[in-house]
LOSEDREN-867774 format. One record per residue (C-alpha): residue number from 1; y, z, x; chain; residue in one letter. Coordinates in nm, 2 decimals. Each point is the difference from the previous one (the first is absolute). Layout:
// LOSEDREN-867774
+------+--------+--------+--------+------+------+
! keti !  north !     up !   east ! nuvo ! kevo !
+------+--------+--------+--------+------+------+
!  NUM !      Y !      Z !      X !    A !    A !
...
+------+--------+--------+--------+------+------+
// end
This chain:
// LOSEDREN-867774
+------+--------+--------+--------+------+------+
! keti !  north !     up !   east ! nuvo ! kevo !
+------+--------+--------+--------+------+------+
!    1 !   1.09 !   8.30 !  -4.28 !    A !    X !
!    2 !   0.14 !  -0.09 !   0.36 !    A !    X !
!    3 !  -0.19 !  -0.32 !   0.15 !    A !    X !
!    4 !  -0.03 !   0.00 !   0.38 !    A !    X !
!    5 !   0.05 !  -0.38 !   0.16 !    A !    X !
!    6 !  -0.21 !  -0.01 !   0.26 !    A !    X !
!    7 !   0.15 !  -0.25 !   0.30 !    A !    X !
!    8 !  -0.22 !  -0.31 !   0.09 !    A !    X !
!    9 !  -0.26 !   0.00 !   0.24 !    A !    X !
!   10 !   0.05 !  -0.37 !   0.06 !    A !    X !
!   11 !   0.10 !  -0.14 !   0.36 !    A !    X !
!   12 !   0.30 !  -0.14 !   0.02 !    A !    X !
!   13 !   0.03 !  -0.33 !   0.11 !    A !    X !
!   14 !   0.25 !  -0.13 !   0.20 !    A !    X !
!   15 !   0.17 !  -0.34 !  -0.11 !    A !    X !
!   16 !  -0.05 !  -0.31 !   0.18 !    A !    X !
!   17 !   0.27 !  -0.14 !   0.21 !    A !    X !
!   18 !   0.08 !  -0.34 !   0.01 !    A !    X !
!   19 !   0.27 !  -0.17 !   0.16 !    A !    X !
!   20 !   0.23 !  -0.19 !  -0.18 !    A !    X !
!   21 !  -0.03 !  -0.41 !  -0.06 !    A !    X !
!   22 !   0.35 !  -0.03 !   0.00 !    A !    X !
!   23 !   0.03 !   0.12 !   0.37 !    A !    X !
!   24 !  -0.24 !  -0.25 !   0.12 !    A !    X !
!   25 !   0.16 !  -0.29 !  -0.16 !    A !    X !
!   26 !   0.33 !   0.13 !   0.12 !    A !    X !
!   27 !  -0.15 !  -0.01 !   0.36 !    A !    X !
!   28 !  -0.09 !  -0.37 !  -0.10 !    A !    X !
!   29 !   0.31 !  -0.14 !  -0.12 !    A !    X !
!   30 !   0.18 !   0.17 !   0.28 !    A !    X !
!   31 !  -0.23 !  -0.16 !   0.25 !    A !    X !
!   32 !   0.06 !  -0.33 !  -0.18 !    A !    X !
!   33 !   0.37 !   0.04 !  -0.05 !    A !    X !
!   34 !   0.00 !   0.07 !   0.41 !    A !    X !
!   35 !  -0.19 !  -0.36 !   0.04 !    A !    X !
!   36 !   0.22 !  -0.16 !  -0.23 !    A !    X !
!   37 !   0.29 !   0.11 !   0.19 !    A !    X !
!   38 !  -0.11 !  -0.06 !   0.32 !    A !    X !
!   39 !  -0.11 !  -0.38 !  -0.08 !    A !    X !
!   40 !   0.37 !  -0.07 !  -0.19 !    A !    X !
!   41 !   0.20 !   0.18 !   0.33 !    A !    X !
!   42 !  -0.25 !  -0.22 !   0.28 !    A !    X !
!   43 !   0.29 !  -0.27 !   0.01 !    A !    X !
!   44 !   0.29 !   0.29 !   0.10 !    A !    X !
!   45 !  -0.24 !   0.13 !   0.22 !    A !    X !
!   46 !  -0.06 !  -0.28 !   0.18 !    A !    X !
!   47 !   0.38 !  -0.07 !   0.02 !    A !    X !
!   48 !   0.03 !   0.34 !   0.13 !    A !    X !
!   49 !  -0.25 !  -0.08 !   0.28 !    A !    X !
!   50 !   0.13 !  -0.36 !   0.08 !    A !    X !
!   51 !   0.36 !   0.17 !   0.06 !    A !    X !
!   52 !  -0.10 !   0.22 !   0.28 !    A !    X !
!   53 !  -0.24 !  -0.24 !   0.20 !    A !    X !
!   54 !   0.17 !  -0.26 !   0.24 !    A !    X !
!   55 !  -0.03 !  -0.40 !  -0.11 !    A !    X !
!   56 !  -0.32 !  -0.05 !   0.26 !    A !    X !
!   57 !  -0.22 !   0.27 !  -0.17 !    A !    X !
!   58 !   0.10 !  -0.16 !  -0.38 !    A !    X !
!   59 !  -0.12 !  -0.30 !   0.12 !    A !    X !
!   60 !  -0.33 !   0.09 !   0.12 !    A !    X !
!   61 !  -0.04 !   0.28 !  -0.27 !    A !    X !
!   62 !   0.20 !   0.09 !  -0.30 !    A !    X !
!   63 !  -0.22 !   0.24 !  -0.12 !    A !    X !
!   64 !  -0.09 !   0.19 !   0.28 !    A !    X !
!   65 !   0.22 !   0.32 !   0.06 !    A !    X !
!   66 !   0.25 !  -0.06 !   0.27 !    A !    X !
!   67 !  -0.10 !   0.05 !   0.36 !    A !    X !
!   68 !   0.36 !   0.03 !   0.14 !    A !    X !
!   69 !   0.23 !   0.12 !  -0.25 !    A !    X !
!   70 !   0.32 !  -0.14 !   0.03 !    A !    X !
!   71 !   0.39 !   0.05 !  -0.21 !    A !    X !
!   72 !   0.10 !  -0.32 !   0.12 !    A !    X !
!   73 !  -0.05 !  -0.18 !  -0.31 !    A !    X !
!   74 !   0.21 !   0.33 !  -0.22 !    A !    X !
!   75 !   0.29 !  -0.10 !   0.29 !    A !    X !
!   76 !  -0.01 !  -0.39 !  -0.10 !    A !    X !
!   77 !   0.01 !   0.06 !  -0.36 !    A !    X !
!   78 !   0.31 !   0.29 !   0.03 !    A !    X !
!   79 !   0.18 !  -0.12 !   0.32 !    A !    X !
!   80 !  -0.09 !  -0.41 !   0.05 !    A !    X !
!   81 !   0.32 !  -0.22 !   0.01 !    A !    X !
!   82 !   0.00 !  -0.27 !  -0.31 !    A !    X !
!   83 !  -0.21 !   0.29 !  -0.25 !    A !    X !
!   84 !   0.25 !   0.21 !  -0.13 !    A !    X !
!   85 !  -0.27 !   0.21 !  -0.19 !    A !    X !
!   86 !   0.24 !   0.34 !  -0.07 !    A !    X !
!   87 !   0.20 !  -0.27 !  -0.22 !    A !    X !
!   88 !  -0.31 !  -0.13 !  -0.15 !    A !    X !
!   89 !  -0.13 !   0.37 !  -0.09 !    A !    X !
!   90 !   0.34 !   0.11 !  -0.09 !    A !    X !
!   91 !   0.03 !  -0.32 !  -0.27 !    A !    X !
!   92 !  -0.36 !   0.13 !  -0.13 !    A !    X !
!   93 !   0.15 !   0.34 !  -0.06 !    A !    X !
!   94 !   0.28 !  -0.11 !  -0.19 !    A !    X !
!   95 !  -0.17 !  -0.27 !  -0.17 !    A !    X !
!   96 !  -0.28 !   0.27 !  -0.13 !    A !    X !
!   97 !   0.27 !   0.29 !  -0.05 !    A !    X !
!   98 !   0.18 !  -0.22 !  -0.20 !    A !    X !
!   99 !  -0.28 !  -0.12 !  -0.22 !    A !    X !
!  100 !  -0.15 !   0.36 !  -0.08 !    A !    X !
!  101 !   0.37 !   0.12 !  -0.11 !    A !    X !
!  102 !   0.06 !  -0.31 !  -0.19 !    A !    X !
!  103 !  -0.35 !  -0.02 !  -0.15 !    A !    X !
!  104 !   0.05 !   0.41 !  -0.10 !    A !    X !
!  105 !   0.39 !  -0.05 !  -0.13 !    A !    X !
!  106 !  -0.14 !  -0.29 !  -0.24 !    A !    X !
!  107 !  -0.34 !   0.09 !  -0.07 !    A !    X !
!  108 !   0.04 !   0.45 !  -0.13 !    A !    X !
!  109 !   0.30 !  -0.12 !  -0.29 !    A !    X !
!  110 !  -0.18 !  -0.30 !  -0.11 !    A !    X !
!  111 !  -0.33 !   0.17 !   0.01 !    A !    X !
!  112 !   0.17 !   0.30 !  -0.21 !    A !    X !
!  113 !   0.14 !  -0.26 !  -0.22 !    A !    X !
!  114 !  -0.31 !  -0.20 !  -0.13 !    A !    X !
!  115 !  -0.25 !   0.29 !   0.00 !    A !    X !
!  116 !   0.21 !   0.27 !  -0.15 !    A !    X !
!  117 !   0.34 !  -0.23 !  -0.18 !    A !    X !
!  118 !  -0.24 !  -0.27 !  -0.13 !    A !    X !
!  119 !   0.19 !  -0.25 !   0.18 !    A !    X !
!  120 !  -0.13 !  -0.30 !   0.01 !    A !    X !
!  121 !  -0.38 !   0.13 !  -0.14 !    A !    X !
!  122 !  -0.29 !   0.01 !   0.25 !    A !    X !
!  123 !  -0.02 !  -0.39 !   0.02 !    A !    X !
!  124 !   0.20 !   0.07 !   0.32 !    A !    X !
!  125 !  -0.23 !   0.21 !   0.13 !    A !    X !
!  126 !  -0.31 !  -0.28 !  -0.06 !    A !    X !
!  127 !   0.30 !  -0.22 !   0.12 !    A !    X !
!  128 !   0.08 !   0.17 !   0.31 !    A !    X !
!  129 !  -0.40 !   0.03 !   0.11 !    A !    X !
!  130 !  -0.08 !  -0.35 !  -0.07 !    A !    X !
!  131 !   0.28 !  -0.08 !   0.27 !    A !    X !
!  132 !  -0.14 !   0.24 !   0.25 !    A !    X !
!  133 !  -0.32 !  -0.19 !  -0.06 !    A !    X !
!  134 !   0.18 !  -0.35 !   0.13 !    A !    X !
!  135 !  -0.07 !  -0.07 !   0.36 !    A !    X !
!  136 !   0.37 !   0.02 !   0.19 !    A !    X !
!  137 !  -0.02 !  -0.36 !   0.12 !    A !    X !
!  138 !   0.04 !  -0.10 !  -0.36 !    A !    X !
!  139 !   0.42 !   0.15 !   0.06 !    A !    X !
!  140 !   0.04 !  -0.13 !   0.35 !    A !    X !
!  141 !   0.12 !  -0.35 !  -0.09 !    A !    X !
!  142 !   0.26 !   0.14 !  -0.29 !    A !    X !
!  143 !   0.08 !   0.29 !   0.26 !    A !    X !
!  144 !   0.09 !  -0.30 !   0.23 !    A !    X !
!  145 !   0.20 !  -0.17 !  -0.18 !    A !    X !
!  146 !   0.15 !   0.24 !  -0.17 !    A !    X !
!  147 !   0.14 !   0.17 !   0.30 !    A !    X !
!  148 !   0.06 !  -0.34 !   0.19 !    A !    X !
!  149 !   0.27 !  -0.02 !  -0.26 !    A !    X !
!  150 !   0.13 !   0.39 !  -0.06 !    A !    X !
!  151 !   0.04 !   0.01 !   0.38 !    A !    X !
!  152 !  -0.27 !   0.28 !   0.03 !    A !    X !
!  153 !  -0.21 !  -0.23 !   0.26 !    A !    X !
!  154 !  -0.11 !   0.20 !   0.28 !    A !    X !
!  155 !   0.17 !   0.31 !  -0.11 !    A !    X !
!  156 !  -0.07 !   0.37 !  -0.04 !    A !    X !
!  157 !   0.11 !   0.00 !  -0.30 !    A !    X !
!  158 !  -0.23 !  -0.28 !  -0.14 !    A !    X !
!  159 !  -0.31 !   0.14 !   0.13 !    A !    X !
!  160 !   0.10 !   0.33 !  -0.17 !    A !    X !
!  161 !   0.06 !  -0.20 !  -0.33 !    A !    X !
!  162 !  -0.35 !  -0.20 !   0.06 !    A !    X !
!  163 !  -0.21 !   0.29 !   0.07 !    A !    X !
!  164 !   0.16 !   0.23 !  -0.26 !    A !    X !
!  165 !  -0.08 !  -0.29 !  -0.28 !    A !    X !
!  166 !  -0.39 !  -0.02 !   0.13 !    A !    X !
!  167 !  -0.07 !   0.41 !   0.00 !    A !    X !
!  168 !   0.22 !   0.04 !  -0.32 !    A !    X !
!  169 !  -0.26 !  -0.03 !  -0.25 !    A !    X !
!  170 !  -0.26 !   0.21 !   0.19 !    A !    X !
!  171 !   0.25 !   0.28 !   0.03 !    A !    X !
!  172 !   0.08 !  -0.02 !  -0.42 !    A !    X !
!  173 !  -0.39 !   0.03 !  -0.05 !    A !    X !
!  174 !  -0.06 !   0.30 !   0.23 !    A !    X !
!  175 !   0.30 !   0.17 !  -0.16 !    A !    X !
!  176 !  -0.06 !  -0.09 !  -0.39 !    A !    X !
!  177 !  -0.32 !   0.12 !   0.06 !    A !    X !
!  178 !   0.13 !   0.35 !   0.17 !    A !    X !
!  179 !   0.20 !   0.01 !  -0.29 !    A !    X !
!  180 !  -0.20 !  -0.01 !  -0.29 !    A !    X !
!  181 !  -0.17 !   0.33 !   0.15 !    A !    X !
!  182 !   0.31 !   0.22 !  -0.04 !    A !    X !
!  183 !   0.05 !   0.15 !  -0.34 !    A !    X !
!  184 !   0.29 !  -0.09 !  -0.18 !    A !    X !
!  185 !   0.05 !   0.28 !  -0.15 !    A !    X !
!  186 !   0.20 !   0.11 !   0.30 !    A !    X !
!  187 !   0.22 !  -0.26 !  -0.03 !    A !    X !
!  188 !   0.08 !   0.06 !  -0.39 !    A !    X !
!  189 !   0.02 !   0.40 !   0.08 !    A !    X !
!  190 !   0.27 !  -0.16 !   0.30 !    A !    X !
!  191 !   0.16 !  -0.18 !  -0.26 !    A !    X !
!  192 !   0.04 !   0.27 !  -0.29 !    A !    X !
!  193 !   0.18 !   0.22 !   0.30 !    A !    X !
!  194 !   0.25 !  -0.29 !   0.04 !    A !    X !
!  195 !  -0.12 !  -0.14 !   0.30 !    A !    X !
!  196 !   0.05 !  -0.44 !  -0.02 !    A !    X !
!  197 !  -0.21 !  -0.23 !   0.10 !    A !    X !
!  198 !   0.12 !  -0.03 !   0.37 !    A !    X !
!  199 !   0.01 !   0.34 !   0.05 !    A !    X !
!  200 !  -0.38 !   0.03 !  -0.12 !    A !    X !
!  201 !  -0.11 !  -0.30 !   0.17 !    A !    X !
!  202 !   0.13 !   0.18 !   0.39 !    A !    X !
!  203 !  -0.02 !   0.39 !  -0.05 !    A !    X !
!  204 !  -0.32 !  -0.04 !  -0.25 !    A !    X !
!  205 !  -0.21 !  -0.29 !   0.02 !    A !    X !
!  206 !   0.04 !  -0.13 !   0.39 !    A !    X !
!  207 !  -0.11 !   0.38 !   0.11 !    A !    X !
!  208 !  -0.30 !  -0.14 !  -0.17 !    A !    X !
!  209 !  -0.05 !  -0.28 !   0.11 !    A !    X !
!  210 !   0.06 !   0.10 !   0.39 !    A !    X !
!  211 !  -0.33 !  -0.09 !   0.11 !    A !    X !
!  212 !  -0.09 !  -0.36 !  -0.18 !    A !    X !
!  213 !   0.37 !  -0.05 !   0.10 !    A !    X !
!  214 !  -0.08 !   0.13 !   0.41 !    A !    X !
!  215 !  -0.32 !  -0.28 !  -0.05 !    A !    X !
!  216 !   0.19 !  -0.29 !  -0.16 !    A !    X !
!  217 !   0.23 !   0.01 !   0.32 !    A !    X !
!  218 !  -0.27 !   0.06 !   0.25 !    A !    X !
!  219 !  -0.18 !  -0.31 !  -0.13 !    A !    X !
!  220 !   0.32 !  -0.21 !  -0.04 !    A !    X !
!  221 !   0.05 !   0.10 !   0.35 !    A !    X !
!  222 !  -0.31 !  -0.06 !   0.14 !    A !    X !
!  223 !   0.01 !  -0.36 !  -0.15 !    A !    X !
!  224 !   0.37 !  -0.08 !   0.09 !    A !    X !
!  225 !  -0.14 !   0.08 !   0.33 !    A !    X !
!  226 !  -0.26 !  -0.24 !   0.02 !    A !    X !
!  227 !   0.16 !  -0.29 !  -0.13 !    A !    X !
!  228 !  -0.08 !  -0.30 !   0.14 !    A !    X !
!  229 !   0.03 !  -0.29 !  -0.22 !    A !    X !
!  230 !   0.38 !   0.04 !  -0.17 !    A !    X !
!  231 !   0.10 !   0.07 !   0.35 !    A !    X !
!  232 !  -0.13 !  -0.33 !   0.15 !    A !    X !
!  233 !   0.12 !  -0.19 !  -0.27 !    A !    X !
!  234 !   0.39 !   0.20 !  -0.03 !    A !    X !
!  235 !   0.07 !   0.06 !   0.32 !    A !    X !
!  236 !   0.04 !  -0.16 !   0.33 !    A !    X !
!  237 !   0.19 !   0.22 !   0.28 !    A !    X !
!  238 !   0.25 !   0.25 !  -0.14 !    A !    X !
!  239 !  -0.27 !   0.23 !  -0.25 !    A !    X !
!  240 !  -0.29 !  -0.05 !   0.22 !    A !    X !
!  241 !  -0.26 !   0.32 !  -0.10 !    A !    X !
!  242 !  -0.27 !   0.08 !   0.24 !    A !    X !
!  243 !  -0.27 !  -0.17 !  -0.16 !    A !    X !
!  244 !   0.19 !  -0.37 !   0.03 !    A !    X !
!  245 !   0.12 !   0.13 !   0.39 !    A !    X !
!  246 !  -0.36 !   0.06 !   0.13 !    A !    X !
!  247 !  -0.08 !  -0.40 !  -0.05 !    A !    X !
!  248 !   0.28 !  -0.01 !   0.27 !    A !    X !
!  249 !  -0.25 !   0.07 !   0.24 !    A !    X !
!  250 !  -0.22 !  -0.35 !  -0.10 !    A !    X !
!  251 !   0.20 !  -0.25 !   0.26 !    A !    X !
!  252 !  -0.08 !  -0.33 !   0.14 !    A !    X !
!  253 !  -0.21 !   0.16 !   0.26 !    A !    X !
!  254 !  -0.23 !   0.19 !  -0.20 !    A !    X !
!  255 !  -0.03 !   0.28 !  -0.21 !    A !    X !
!  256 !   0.05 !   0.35 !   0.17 !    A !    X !
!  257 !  -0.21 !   0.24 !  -0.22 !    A !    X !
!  258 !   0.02 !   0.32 !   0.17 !    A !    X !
!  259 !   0.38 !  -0.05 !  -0.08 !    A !    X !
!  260 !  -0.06 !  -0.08 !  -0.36 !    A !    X !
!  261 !  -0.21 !   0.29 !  -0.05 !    A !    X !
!  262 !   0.25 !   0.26 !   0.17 !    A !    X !
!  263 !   0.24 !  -0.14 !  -0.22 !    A !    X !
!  264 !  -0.22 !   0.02 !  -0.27 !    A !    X !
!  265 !  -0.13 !   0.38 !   0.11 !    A !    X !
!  266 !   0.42 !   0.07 !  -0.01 !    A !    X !
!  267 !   0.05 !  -0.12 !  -0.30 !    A !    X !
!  268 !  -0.25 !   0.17 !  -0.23 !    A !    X !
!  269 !   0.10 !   0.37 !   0.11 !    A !    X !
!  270 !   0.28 !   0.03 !  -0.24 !    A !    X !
!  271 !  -0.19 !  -0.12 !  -0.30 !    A !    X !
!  272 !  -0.34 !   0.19 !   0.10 !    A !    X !
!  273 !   0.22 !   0.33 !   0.06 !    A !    X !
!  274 !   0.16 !  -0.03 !  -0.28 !    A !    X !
!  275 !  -0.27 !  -0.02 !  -0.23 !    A !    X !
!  276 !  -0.23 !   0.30 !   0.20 !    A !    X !
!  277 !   0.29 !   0.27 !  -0.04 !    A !    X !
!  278 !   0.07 !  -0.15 !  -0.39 !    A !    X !
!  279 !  -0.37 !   0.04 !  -0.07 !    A !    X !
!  280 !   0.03 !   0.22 !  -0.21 !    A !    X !
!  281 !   0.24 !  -0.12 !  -0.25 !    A !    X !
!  282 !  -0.12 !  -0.35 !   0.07 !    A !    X !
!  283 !  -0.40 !   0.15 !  -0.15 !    A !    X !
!  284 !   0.17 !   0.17 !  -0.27 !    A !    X !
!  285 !   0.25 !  -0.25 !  -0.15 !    A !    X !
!  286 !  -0.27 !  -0.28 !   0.06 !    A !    X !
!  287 !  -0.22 !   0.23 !  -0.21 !    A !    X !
!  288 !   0.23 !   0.04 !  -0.27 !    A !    X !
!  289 !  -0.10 !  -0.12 !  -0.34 !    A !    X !
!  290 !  -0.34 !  -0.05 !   0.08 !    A !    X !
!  291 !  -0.15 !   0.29 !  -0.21 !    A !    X !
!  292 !   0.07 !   0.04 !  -0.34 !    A !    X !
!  293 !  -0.06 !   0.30 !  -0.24 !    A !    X !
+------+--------+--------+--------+------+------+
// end
């Protein structure tokens, strides 16, 4: 006996739409993320504006756009007589340079060493982010003698030592915890083929490790930078940065601020484009480590 199925009669409805709640709260934290920005970046802004308006409209307005732009402040700051500031940003460059390749040649080995060789035990690690925790004018007495002594006073080569000790520990937590998120079983499958530990470590591991390791410098860079306090305290003349040359421009007379803040306009490009075209890596490697499973 065949049965026949007859189709439904019944009206098809069609589903309700709704929009998602995610995208609405994406608009919001966007919006608020744009504010936030906008009220941390109102002091660079402002510098930008004092730099292009001449020293009568800063006194009756700083905050007012300027009126009559002017360059004449960008040509004190690069071409004055008694401011040598292409000496000043050329000891920031080497003075950061050198802290982000120390910081990396000391911080991937001993990194490798206590997460993967044991050695030591992770008591360094707590070790290393309790010192990040300590504020840096706790080291600037030590620093000062210390250097006094060694002959490193108002030297490269003792800001490069000075700054490398501060961002030391920050770089051995962002890369132990990069770390821990590769599998080892790569490095044990390296190791049956006959590969050593230095050979796994730079044709294995550091592929890995590329973007935490592009982050680490960008921030040790972007702090070397901005150091102000080691470099007020260890030097004097000869390893002037940028941020210690601008206070050139306080004299006897008064303070000239739309000098200071072309200096200071001048001085945070290299940091700023150096972090925008390592975003990327800089997102990535900070975000390393924090997901689990």
């Amino acid at each position: 006996m065949s049965t026949t199925v007859r189709p439904s009669t019944a009206p098809i409805r069609p589903r309700a739409t709704r929009k998602p709640a995610a995208s609405g709260r994406k608009w919001l934290f966007t919006a608020l993320a744009g504010v936030v920005a906008l009220i941390v970046n109102v002091p660079l802004l402002n510098a930008a504006l004092v730099s292009f308006k001449p020293d009568g409209e800063i006194a009756k307005n700083p905050l007012a756009p300027p009126a009559s732009p002017t360059l004449d402040h960008y040509a004190n700051v690069l071409y004055a007589s008694g401011y040598d500031f292409p000496r000043f940003f050329l000891n920031s460059a080497l003075i950061a340079i050198g802290t982000v390749l120390v910081v990396l040649v000391i911080a991937i080995p001993a990194t490798y060493a206590i997460v993967r060789l044991g050695f030591g035990g992770r008591w360094i690690i707590s070790s290393a982010s309790g010192l990040r925790l300590l504020p840096a004018i706790f080291f600037v007495v030590p620093f000062f003698i210390l250097f006094s002594t060694l002959g490193l006073q108002d030297t490269i080569q003792g800001l490069i030592a000075a700054n490398a000790f501060l961002n030391l520990p920050l770089a051995i937590i962002l890369l132990s915890s990069a770390l821990g998120d590769i599998p080892q079983e790569i490095e044990e499958a390296a190791a049956v083929d006959g590969a050593s530990i230095y050979r796994t470590l730079g044709s294995i591991v550091l592929p890995l490790l590329a973007p935490t390791v592009v982050a680490v410098a960008v921030l040790v860079f972007i702090f070397s930078w901005n150091d102000y306090l080691f470099a007020l305290v260890l030097s004097t003349s000869n390893a002037t940065p940028v941020t210690l040359g601008a206070a050139n421009f306080i004299t006897s007379t008064g303070i000239r601020w739309g000098d200071i803040s072309a200096a200071s306009v001048l001085s945070t490009l290299p940091p700023l484009l150096f972090a925008v075209f390592a975003q990327r890596y800089l997102v990535s490697g900070l975000s390393s480590g924090a997901v689990k499973g």
